[in-house]
VOGU-3710 file (C-alpha; in Angstrom, 3 decimals, decimal comma):
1> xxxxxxxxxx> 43,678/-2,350/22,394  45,592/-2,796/18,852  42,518/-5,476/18,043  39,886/-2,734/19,025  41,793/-0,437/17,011  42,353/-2,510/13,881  38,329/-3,336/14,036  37,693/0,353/14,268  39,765/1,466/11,296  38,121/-1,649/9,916
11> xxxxxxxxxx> 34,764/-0,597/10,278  35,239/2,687/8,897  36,665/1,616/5,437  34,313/-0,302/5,719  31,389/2,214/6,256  33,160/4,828/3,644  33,176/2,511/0,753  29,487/2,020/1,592  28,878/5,848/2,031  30,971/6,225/-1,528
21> xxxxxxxxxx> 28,580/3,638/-3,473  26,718/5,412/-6,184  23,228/6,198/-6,358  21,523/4,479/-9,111  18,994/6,266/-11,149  16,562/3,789/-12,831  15,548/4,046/-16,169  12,815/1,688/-17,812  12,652/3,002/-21,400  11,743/1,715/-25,299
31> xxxxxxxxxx> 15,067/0,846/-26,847  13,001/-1,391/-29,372  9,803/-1,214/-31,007  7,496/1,579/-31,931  9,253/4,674/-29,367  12,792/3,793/-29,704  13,839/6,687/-31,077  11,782/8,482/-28,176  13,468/6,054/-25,810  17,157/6,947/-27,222
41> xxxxxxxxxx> 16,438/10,792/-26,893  15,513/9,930/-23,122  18,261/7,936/-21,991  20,988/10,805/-23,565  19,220/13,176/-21,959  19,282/11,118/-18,811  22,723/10,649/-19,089  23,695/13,768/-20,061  22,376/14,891/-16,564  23,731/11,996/-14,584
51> xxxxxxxxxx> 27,244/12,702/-16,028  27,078/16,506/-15,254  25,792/16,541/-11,692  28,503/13,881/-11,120  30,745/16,737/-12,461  29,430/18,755/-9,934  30,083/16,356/-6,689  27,137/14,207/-6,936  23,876/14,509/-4,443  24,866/14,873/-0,648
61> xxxxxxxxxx> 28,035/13,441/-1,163  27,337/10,558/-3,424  28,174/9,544/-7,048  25,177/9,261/-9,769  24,837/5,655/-11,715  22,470/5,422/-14,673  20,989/1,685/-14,842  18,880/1,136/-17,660  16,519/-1,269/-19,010  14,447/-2,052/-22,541
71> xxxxxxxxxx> 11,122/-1,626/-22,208  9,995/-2,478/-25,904  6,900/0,075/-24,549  5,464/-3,307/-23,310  3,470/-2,527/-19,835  4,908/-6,658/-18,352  8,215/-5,655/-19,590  8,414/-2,427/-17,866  7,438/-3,584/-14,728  9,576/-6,311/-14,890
81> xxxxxxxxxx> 11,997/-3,303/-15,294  11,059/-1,786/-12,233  11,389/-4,752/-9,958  15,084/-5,193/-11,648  15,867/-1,846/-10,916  14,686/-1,816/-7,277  16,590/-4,964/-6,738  19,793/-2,625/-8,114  19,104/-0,539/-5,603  17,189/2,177/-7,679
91> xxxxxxxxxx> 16,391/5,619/-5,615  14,452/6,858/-8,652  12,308/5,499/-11,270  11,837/7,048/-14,860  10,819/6,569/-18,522  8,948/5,245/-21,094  6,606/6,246/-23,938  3,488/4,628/-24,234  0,962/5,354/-21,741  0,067/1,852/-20,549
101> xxxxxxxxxx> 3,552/1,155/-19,977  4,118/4,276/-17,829  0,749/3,477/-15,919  1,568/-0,200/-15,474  5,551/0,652/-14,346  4,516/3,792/-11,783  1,740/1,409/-10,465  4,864/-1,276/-9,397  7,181/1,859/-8,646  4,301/2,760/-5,915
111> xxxxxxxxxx> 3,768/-0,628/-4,519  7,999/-0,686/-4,121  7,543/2,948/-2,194  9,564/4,587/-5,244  9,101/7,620/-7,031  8,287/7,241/-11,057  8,900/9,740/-13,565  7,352/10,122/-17,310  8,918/12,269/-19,912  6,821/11,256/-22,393
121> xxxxxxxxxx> 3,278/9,274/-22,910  0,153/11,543/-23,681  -2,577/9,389/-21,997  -5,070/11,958/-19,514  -4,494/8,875/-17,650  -1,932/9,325/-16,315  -1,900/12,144/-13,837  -5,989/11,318/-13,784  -7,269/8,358/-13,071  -4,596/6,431/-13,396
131> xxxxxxxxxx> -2,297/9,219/-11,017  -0,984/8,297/-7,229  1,396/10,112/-5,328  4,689/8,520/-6,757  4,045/9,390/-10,280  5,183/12,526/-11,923  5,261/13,201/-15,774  7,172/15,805/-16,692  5,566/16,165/-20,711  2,295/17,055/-21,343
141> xxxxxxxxxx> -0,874/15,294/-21,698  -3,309/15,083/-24,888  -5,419/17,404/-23,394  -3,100/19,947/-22,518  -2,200/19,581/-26,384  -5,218/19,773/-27,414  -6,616/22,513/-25,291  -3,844/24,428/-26,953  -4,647/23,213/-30,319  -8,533/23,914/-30,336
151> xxxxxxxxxx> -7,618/27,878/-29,012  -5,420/28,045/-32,402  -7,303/26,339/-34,923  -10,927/28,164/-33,680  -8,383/31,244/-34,299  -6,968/30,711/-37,409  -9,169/28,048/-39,307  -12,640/28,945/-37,925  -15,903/27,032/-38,948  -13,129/24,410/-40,611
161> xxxxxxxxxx> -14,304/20,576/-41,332  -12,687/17,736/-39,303  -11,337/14,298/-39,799  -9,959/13,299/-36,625  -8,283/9,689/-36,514  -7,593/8,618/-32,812  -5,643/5,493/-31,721  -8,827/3,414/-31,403  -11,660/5,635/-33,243  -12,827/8,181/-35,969
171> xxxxxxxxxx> -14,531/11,335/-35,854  -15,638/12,560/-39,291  -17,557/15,445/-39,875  -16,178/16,970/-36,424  -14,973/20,515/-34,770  -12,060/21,965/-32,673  -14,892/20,655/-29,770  -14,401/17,050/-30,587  -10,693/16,929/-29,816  -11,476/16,652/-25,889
181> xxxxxxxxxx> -13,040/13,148/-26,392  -10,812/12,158/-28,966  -7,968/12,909/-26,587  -9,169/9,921/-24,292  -8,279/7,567/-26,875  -6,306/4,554/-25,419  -3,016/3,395/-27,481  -4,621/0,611/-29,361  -3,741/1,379/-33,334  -3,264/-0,559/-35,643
191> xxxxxxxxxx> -2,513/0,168/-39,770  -5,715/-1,390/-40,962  -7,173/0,863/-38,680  -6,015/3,718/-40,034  -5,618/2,966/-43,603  -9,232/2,431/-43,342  -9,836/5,555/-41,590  -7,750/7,230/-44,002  -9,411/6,075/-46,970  -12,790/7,722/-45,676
201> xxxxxxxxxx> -10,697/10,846/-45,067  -10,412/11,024/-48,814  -13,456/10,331/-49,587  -14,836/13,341/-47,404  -14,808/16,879/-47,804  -12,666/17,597/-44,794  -10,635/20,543/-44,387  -8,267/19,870/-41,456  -7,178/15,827/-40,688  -6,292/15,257/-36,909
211> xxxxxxxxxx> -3,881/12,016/-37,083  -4,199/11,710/-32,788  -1,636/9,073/-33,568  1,821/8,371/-31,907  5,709/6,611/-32,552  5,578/5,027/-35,725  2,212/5,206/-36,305  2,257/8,233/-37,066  5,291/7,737/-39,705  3,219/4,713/-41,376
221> xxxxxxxxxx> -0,349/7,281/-41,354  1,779/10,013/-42,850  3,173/7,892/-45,583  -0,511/6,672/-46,731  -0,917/10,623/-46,180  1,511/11,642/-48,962  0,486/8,453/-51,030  -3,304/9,378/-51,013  -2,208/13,313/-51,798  -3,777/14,105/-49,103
231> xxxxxxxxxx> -1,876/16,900/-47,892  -2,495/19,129/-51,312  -6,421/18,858/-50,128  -5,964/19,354/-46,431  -4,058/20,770/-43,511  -2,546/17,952/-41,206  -2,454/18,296/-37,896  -0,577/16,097/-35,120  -1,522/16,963/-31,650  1,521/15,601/-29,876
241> xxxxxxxxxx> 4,631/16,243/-32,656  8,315/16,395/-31,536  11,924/15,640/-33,115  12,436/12,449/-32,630  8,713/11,789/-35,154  10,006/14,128/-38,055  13,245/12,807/-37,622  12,134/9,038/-38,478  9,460/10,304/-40,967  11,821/12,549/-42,677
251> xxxxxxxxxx> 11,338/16,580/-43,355  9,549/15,994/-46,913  6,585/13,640/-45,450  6,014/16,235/-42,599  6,802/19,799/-44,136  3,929/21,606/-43,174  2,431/19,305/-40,453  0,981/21,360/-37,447  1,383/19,696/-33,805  2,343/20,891/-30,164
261> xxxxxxxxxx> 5,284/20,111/-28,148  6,512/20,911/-24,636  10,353/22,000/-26,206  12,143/22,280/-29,299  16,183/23,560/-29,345  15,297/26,921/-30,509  12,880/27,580/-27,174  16,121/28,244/-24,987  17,564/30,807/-27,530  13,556/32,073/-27,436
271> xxxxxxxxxx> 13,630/32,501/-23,906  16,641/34,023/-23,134  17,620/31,213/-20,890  21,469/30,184/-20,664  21,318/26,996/-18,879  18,719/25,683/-21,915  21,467/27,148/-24,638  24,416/25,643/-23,012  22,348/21,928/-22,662  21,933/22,260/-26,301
281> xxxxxxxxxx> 25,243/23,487/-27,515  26,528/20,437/-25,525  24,236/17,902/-26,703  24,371/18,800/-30,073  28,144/18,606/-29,731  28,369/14,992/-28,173  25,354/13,576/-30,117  25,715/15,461/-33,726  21,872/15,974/-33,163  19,875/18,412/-31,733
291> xxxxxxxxxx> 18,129/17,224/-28,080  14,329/16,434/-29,111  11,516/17,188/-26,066  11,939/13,772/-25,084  15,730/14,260/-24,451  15,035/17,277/-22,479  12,796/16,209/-20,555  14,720/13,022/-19,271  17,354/15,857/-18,927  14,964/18,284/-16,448
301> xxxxxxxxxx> 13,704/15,053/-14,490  17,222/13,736/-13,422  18,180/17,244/-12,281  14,828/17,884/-10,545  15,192/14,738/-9,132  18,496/15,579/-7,679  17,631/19,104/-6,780  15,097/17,771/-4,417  17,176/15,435/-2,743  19,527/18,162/-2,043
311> xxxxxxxxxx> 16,482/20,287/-0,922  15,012/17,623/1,318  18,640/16,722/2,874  17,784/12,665/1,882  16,547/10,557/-0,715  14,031/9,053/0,956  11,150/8,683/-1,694  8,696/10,809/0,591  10,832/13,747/1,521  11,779/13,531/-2,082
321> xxxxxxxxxx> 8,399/14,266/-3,547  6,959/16,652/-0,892  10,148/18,938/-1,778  9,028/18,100/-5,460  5,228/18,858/-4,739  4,797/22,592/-5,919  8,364/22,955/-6,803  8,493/26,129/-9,806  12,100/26,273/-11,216  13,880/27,389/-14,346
331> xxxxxxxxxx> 15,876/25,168/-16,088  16,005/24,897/-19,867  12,865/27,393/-20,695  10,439/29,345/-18,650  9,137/28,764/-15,724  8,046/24,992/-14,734  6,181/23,675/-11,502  5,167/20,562/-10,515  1,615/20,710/-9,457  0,948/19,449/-6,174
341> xxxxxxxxxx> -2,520/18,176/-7,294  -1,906/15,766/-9,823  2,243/15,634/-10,187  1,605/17,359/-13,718  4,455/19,150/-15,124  3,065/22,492/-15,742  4,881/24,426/-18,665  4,869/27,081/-21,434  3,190/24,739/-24,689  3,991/25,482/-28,518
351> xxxxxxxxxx> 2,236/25,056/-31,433  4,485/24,233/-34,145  5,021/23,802/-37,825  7,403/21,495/-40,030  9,384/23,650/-42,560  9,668/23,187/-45,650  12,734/20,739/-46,496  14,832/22,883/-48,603  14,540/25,273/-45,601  15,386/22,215/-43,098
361> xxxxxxxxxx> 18,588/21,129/-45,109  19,872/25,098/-45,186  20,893/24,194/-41,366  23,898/22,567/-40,137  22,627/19,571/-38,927  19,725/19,221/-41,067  17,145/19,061/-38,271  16,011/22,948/-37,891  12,769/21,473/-38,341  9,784/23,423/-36,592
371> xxxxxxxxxx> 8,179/27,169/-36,716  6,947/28,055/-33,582  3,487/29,516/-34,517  1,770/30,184/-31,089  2,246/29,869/-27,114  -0,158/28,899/-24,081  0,987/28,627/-20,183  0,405/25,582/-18,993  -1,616/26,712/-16,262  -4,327/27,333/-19,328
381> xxxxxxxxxx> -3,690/23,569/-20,940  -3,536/21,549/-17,909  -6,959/20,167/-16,847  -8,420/22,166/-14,075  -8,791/20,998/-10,306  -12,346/19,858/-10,680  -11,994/18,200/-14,168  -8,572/15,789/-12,137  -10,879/15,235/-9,103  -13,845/14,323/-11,472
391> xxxxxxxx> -11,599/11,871/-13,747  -10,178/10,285/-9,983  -13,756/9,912/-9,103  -15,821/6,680/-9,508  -17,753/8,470/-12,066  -14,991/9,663/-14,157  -14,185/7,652/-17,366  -12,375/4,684/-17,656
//
């Protein structure tokens, strides 16, 4: 009796310290290369959220761990990353920044039955063709940026020239119109390329230059920018801007840039929405830095994440996403919903504007960088249901 007794209590340390072992929340992210400062934005953020819900009492019972890997934005890398993070255990995937390494990382997460989550890479790819039902991005696609763009520019810079200089192409001579197929651009740049391109720009009569550019590519293009005088001649416009670009380029070389984003650190005090004041009052406390889009974002995807394994009682990757599947919450903004469709993060969009740098360095922390010019739901930027089902098709594009 004492032996069955002693195996019992035995067992059931046993089976608490496994109950008590932390779930581990993968993250596969560019800590290197041309995105790390997009990839350090995403792993506070991810942290940030890992350490509060752990604050909180954890997800049915059990402890958050945050596990993270380097990408270098390198597709072999990142999946690489994955299998190393399902061998950790890994309930969750996330992260990333380029759009092939996001693809190539949520194709592995798939084939390993676990669900992958992008805060940021702008491909159309990737919630169209390229979409399955274990990949979510939470950010926004080029065409969802653009789609927002082309309704302000028609608006306020109507019958305007175009230079529009994509990751692997030019468009000179074009309209508002032409962003659509420059947003299927695939992330091959290079700086010959767009010296070149550039170069031409100058040459040309154009009134508005489209740098469809991304990372540090679009620090290098805005340098040639200011060096060619280019913005005295011409308003510059970067589809998909955030923080974490001006912040490496620097206020001067981007004061008066126009781009969208998904989020900047006023939007909270914008939409009246505590949660998205406190997140920034806290991050700007630990970090001395205002949370970019990217951080945000890495921020909303851990605690959606979470939410929905609360919501579907497990964490079983396919309870997990139907409870995620037409999800709307609040969070850190307006409203948000996942769309069942196409795992698209649908979201209020912003075009924005650089200040001026005298007017940047007026604020504390010397990064009160963007004017919010203009707002779309992003019911109205996401591609529609046919235009997803066409680009799934066999006769969508490649």
């Amino acid at each position: 009796m004492r032996v069955l007794v002693a195996a019992l209590a035995f067992f059931c340390l046993q089976f608490q310290a496994f109950a008590a072992e932390p779930l581990v929340i993968g993250l596969s992210y560019p800590s290197t290369g041309s995105y790390k400062w997009e990839g350090l934005s995403q792993k506070r953020g991810a942290l940030m959220a890992v350490e509060e819900i752990n604050r909180e009492g954890g997800v049915l019972g059990r402890q958050l761990k945050l596990v993270s890997r380097n990408s270098g934005a390198m597709p072999d890398r990142a999946v690489q990353n994955v299998e190393r993070l399902a061998a950790d255990g890994a309930v969750m995937l996330m992260g990333g920044a380029s759009s092939d390494e996001v693809i190539a990382a949520g194709e592995r997460a798939r084939q390993l039955h676990l669900p992958y989550f992008v805060p940021t890479a702008y491909s159309n790819r990737v919630t169209g063709r390229a979409g399955h039902a274990f990949l979510f991005r939470e950010g926004a696609s080029a065409r969802m940026a653009n789609n927002l763009l082309m309704e302000y520019l028609e608006t306020t810079l109507p019958g305007k020239r175009y230079f529009i200089i994509t990751s692997d192409t030019v468009i000179p001579n074009g309209r508002s119109s032409d962003l659509g197929e420059a947003s299927r651009s695939r992330d091959l740049s290079s700086q010959r390329h767009y010296r070149e391109a550039l170069k031409q720009a100058a040459q040309s009569k154009t009134e508005v230059l489209i740098l469809m550019l991304y990372g540090t590519d679009v620090v290098n293009a805005m340098r040639m920018v200011d060096h060619l005088g280019l913005k005295k001649r011409m308003q510059v416009v970067v589809p998909n801007l955030n923080q974490d670009v001006v912040d490496q380029a620097g206020p001067a070389l981007m004061s008066g840039v126009i781009g969208t984003d998904t989020w900047t650190w006023r939007v909270p005090e914008r939409e009246g929405n505590p949660s998205g004041k406190r997140f920034v009052a806290d991050y700007s406390g630990r970090y001395q830095s205002y949370p970019s889009s990217a951080a945000a974002s890495a921020y909303g995807i851990v605690r959606q994440w979470a939410d929905a394994a609360v919501r579907a009682g497990t964490t079983e990757s396919t309870a997990v996403i139907a409870a995620l599947e037409g999800h709307t919450y609040r969070l850190l903004k307006d409203e948000q919903t996942w769309r069942a469709l196409d795992h698209q993060n649908l979201q209020g969009m912003y075009v924005v504007r650089v200040k001026p740098r005298a007017e940047v360095l007026k604020d504390e922390l010397k990064q009160d960088y963007f004017e919010i010019l203009y707002w779309m739901e992003g019911e109205v930027a996401a591609p529609t249901e046919k235009e997803v089902l066409w680009e799934r098709s066999p006769e969508g594009p490649e």
